[in-house]
C-alpha positions in Angstrom: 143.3 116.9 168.5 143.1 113.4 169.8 146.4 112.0 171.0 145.6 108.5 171.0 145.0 106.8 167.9 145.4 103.3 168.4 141.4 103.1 169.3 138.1 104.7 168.8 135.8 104.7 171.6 132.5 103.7 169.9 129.2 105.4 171.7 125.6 105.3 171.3 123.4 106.7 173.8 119.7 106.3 175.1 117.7 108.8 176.7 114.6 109.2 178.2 111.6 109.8 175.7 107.8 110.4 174.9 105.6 110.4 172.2 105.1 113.9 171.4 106.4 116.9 173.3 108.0 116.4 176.5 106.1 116.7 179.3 106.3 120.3 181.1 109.4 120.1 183.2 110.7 117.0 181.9 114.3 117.1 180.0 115.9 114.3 178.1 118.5 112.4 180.4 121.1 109.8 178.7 119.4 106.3 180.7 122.1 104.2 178.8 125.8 104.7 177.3 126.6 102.2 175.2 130.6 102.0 174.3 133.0 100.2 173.2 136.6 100.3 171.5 137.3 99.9 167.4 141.0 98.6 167.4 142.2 100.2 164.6 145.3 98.4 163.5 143.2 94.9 164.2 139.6 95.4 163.6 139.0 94.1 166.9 135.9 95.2 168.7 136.3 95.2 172.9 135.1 96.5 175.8 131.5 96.7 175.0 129.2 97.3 178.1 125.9 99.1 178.7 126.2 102.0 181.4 122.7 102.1 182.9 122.3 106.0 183.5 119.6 107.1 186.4 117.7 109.7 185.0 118.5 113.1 187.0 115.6 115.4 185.5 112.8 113.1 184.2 111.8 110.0 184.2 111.7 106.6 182.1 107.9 106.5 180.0 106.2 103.9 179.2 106.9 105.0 175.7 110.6 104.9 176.2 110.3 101.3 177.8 109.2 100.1 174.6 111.5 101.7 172.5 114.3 100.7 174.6 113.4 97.7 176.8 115.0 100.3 179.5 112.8 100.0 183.1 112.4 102.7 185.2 113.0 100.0 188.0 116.1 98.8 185.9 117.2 102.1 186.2 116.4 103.2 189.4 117.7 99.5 190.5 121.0 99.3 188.0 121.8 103.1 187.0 124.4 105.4 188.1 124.2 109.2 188.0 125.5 110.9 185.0 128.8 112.3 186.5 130.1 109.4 187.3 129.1 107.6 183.6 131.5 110.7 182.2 134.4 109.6 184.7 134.1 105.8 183.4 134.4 107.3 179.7 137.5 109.5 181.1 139.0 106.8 183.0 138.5 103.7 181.6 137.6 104.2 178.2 140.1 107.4 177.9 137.1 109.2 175.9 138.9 112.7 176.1 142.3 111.5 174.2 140.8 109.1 171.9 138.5 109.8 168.9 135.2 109.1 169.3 132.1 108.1 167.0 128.6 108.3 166.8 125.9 107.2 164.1 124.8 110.9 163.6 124.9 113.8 165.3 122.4 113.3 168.3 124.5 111.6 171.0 127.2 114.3 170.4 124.3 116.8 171.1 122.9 115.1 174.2 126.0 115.0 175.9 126.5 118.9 175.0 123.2 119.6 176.3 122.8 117.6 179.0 126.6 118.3 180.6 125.5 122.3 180.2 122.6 122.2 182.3 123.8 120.2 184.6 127.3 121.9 185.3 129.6 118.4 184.2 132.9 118.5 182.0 132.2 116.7 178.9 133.7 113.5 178.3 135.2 114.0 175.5 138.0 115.3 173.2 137.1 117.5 170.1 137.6 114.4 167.3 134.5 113.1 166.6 133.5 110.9 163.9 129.6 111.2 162.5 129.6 107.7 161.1 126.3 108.4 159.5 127.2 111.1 157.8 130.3 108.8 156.6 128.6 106.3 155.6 126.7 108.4 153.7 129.5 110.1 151.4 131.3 106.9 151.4 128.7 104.9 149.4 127.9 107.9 147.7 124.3 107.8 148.7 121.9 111.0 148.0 120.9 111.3 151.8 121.9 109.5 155.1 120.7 106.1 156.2 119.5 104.4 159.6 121.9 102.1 161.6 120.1 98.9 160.1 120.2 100.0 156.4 123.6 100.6 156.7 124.0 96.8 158.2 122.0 95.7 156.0 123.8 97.3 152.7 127.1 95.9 154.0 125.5 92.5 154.5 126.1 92.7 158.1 123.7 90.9 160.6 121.9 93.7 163.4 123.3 92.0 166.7 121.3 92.6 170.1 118.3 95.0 170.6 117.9 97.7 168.6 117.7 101.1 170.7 119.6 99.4 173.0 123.2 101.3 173.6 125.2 98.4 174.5 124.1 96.6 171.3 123.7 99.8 169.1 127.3 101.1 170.1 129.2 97.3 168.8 126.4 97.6 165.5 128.0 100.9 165.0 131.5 100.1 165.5 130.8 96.6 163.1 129.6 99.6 160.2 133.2 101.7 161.4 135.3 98.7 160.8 133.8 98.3 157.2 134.2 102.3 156.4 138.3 102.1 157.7 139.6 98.6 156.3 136.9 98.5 152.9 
């Protein structure tokens, strides 16, 4: 059970990609955490940063460059290594006594997986909120949506780079804000 509930720390993550299959011996690493907090008495959205992640057990494609606009020199140059990403959500964002949302179920997932195999306490508490699956059932829709239909059903505008975390994660906590104060 969360113990905080004054905030929700909003994530989104990006991880390394291909088109296709991954390459033999290649695993999926988280190259950006986006986050911020959902003030949930104000509405106010803060503390949104990128954490550029250095891949640990692949590397960034040309594929995933595209998608992303995530370098491998920007994340050889700007990344950190996964550990200490989890001890910023720990410290600074207090990830494991807040609740914590996600638009679906993969960044939940990924940070399962990827904290497994390599032997690293996940980040955070047991409350999670799918705010895809929310957003579903709330607008009584007959399956679930993308991030940007969801803006764009709520009329709100898609700030930043798509399949960037940073910019995702505030998108996502925009559509949160909607869901709690309708």
């Amino acid at each position: 059970m969360a113990k905080l509930l004054d905030k929700i720390v909003v994530v989104d993550v990006e991880a390394t990609c291909w088109e296709g299959a991954n390459p033999p011996g290649m695993e999926n690493d988280i190259i950006e955490i986006g986050i911020c907090l959902l003030n949930i008495l104000t509405g106010e959205i803060t503390d949104n940063r990128g954490i550029i992640v250095l891949p640990e057990r692949s590397d960034v494609s040309p594929f995933c460059t595209k998608l992303t606009t995530i370098t491998p020199e920007m994340a050889a140059r700007e990344g950190i290594p996964f550990k200490e990403a989890c001890n910023i959500l720990k410290q600074q964002y207090l990830s494991q006594s807040r609740v914590w949302a996600s638009y679906g179920a993969y960044d939940q997932k990924q940070f399962q997986r990827q904290c497994s195999a390599m032997g690293i306490g996940y980040p955070f508490g047991p409350s999670h909120i799918n705010v895809k699956t929310l957003f579903a059932l709330t607008h009584k829709l007959s399956h679930e949506t993308g991030m940007a239909g969801a803006l764009e059903r709520l009329q709100l505008p898609l700030e930043g780079t798509h399949h960037r975390g940073v910019d995702d994660a505030l998108n996502i906590a925009k559509i949160l804000r909607e869901l709690l104060n309708p």
